[in-house]
C-alpha positions as CSV (number, residue, x, y, z in Angstrom):
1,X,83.1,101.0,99.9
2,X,84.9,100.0,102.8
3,X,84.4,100.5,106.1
4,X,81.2,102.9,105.1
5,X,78.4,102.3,107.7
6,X,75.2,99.6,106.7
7,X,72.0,100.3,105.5
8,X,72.0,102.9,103.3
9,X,69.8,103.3,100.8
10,X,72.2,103.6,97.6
11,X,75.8,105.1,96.8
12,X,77.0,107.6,94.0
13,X,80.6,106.5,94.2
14,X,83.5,109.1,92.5
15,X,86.8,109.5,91.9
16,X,88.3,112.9,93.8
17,X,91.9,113.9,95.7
18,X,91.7,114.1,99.8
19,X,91.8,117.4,99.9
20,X,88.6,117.9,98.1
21,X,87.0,115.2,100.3
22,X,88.0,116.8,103.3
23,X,86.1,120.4,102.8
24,X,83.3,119.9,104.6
25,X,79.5,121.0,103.3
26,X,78.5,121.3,99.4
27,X,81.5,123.2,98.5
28,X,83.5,120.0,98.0
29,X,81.3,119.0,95.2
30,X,81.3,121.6,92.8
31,X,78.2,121.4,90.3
32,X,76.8,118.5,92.2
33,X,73.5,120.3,92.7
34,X,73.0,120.4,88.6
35,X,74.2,116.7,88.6
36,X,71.5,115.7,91.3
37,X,69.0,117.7,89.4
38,X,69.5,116.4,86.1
39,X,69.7,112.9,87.5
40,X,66.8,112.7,89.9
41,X,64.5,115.7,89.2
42,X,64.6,119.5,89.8
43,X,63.7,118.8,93.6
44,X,67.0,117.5,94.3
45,X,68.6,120.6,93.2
46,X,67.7,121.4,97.1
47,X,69.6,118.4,98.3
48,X,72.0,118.9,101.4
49,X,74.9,117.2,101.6
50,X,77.1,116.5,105.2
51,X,79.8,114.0,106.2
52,X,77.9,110.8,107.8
53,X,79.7,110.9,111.2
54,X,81.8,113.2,112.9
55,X,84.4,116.2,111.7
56,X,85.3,115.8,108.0
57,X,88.6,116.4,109.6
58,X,88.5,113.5,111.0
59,X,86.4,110.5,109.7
60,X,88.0,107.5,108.1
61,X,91.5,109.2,108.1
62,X,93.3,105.5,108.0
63,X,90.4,104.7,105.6
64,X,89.5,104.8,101.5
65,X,87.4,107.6,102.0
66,X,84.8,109.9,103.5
67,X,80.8,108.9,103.2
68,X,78.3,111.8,102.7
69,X,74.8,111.8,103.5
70,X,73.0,113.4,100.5
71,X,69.5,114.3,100.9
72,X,66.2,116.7,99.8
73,X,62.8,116.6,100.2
74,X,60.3,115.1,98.0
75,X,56.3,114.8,98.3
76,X,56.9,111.1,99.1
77,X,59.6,111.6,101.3
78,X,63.2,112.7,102.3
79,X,65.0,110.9,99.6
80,X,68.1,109.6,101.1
81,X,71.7,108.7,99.4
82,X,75.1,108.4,99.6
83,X,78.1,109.5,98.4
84,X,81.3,108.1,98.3
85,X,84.7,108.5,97.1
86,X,88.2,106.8,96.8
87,X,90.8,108.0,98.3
88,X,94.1,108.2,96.8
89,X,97.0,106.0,98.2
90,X,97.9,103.0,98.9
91,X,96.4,99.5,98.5
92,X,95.8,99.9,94.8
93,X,94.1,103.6,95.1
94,X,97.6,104.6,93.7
95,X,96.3,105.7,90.4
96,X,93.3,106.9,89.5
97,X,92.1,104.2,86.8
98,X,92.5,101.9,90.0
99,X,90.0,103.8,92.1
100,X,87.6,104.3,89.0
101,X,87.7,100.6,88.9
102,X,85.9,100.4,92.3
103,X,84.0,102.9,91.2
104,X,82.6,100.7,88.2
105,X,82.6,97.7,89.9
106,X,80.4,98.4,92.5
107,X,78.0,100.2,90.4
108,X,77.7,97.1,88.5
109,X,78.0,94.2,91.3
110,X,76.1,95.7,94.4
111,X,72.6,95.3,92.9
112,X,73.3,91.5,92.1
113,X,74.2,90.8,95.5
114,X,71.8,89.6,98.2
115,X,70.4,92.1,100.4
116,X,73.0,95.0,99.3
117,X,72.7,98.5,98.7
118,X,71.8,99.2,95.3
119,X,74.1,101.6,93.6
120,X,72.4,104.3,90.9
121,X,75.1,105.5,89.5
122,X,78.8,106.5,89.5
123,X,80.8,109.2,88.2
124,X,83.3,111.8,88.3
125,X,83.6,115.4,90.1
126,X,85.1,118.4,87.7
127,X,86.5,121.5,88.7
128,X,84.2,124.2,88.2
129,X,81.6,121.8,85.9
130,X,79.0,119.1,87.3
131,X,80.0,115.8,88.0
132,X,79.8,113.5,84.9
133,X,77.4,110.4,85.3
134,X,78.0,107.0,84.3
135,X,74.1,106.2,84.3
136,X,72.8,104.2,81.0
137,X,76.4,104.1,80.0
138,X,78.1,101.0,78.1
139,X,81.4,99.7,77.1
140,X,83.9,102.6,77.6
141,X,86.1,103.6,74.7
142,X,89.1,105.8,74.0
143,X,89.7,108.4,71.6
144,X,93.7,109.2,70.9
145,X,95.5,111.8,68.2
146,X,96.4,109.9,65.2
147,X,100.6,109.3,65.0
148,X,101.7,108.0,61.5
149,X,104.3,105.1,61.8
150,X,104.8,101.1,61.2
151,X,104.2,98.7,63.7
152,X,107.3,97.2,65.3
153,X,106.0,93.9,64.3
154,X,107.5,94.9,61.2
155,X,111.2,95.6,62.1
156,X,110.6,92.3,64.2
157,X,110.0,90.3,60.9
158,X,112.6,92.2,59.1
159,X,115.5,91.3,61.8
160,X,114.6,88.0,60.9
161,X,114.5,88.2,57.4
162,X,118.0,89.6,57.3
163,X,119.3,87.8,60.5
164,X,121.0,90.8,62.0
165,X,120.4,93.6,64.3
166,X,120.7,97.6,62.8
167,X,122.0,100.1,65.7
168,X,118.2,101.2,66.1
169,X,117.0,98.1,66.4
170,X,119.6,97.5,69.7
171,X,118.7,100.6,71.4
172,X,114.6,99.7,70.6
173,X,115.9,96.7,72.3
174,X,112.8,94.4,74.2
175,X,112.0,91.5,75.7
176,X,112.5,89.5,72.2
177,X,113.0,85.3,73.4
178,X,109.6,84.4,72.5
179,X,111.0,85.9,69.2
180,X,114.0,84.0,69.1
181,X,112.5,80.4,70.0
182,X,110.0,81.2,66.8
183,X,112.7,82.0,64.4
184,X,115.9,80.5,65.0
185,X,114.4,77.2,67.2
186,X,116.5,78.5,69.7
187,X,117.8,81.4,72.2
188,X,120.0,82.7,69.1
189,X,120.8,85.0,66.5
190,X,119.8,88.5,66.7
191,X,116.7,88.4,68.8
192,X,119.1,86.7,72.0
193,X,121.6,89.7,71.3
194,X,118.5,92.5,71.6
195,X,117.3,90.7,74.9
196,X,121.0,90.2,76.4
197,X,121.6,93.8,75.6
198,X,118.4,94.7,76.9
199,X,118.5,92.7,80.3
200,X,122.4,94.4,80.6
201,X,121.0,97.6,80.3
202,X,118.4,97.6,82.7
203,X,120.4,96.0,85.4
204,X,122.9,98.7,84.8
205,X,120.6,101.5,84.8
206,X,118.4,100.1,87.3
207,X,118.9,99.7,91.5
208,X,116.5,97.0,91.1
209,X,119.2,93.7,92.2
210,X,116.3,91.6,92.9
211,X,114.6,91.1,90.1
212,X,115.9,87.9,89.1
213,X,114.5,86.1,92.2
214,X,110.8,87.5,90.9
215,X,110.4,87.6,87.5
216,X,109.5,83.5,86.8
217,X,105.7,84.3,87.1
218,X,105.7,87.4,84.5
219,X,107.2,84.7,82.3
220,X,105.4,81.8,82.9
221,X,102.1,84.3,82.3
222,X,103.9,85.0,78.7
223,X,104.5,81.8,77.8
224,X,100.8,80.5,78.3
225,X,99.6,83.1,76.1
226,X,102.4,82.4,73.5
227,X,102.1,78.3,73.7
228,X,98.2,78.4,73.6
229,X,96.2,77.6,70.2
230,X,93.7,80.3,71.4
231,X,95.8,83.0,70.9
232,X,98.5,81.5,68.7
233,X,96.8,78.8,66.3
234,X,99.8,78.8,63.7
235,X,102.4,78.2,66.2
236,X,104.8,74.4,65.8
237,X,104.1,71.8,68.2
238,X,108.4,71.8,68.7
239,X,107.8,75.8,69.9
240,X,105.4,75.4,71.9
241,X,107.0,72.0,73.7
242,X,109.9,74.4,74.3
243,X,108.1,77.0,75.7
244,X,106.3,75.0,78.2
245,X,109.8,73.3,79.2
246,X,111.3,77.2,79.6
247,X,108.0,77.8,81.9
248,X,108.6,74.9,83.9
249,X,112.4,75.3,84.7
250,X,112.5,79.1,85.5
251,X,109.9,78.3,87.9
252,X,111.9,75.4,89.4
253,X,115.1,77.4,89.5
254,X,115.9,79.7,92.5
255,X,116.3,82.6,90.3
256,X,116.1,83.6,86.7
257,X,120.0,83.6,84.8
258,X,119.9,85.0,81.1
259,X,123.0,82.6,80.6
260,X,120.9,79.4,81.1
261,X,117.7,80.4,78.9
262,X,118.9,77.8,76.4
263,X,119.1,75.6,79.2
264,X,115.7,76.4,80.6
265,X,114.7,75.7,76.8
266,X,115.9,72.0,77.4
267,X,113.7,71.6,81.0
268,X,116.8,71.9,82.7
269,X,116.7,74.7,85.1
270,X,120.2,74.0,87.4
């Protein structure tokens, strides 16, 4: 993690608040006594555990995170690790998915590179229950409650089945021009009126009066996914020639105006 001190023998890297990281001694690791026992033998249950330099108070306080040494005796040895987490703030710690993806990363790159710590294993602290350990783990998964419904896929092929818009289908309203150039050939019909209403909306709900200037590199991502054969084999030749020629002209124009999309459509961006 960064700025921890060299040459340590391995890290346990976890995902935790400030405040937790900040108590000094065991006590900030609930249960990690069990976890180190489980993971490394019934001698580490003894392991102690203190902030590698200084007052807890104090250490790394512009930083990602506090190191902890994490040690216990064993008949070959004091066995040596430690412990790190990830702050939450700025710098993309703001959520915690992004500070488990350090987390991961690190557990899976540090061993491949040369004359790096190794990292054991990774996990994460629990109030009032041992940490969980990420060691022999594979591809992670998730588990959600089942919600009956249709896919809005299929309201987007009925809109242009019937070529019109219902009142649900304008307050549902999206980001629908891939949708229009597919159907219609051009920024038309009722997939242009659910992205003009859309677009109308937002900026009228929204203090955000700057996103025009910015938003050419979200579309020119979407446009190479929609124009590629990868992802769409079926598409026309004519689409995906428009496309690329929308791509091209919002990134040429100073700033993105809904008006000129079938402009943009042309390759002419002013």
């Amino acid at each position: 993690m960064d700025g921890a001190p060299c040459g340590r023998s391995i890290q346990f890297m976890a995902v935790t608040a400030a405040s937790r990281v900040r108590a000094a001694g065991a006590g900030a690791f609930g249960g990690l006594s069990e976890y180190l026992a489980a993971r490394f033998g019934p001698e580490a249950a003894a392991a102690t555990i203190q902030p590698l330099s200084g007052d807890p108070d104090q250490v790394k306080e512009g930083g990602y995170g506090i190191p902890w040494l994490v040690e216990w005796p064993t008949p070959a040895g004091r066995r040596r690790l430690v412990l790190e987490t990830v702050r939450a703030g700025g710098f993309g710690h703001e959520d915690r998915a992004d500070r488990a993806a350090l987390a991961v990363r690190a557990l899976d790159d540090y061993g491949r590179l040369p004359r790096h710590v190794v990292a054991v294993d990774a996990g994460v602290l629990r109030e009032g229950a041992p940490p969980l350990s990420l060691h022999g783990g594979g591809e992670f998964f998730l588990l959600t409650e089942f919600s009956g419904g249709e896919p809005y896929a299929d309201d987007l092929e009925r809109i242009a089945a019937e070529g019109d818009a219902r009142p649900r289908d304008r307050k549902r309203a999206r980001h629908l021009a891939e949708f229009a150039v597919r159907t219609a050939g051009a920024f038309d019909g009722p997939f242009a009126e659910l992205f003009r209403l859309f677009w109308a909306a937002y900026h009228e709900a929204s203090p955000d009066s700057g996103l025009a200037e910015v938003i050419a590199p979200f579309y020119a991502f979407r446009v190479l996914v929609l124009a590629s054969p990868l992802w769409y084999p079926n598409e026309s030749e004519k689409t995906r020639e428009q496309l690329v020629r929308f791509l091209v002209s919002i990134l040429e124009a100073p700033r993105f105006e809904p008006d000129r999309i079938p402009a943009y459509l042309d390759g002419r961006p002013a």
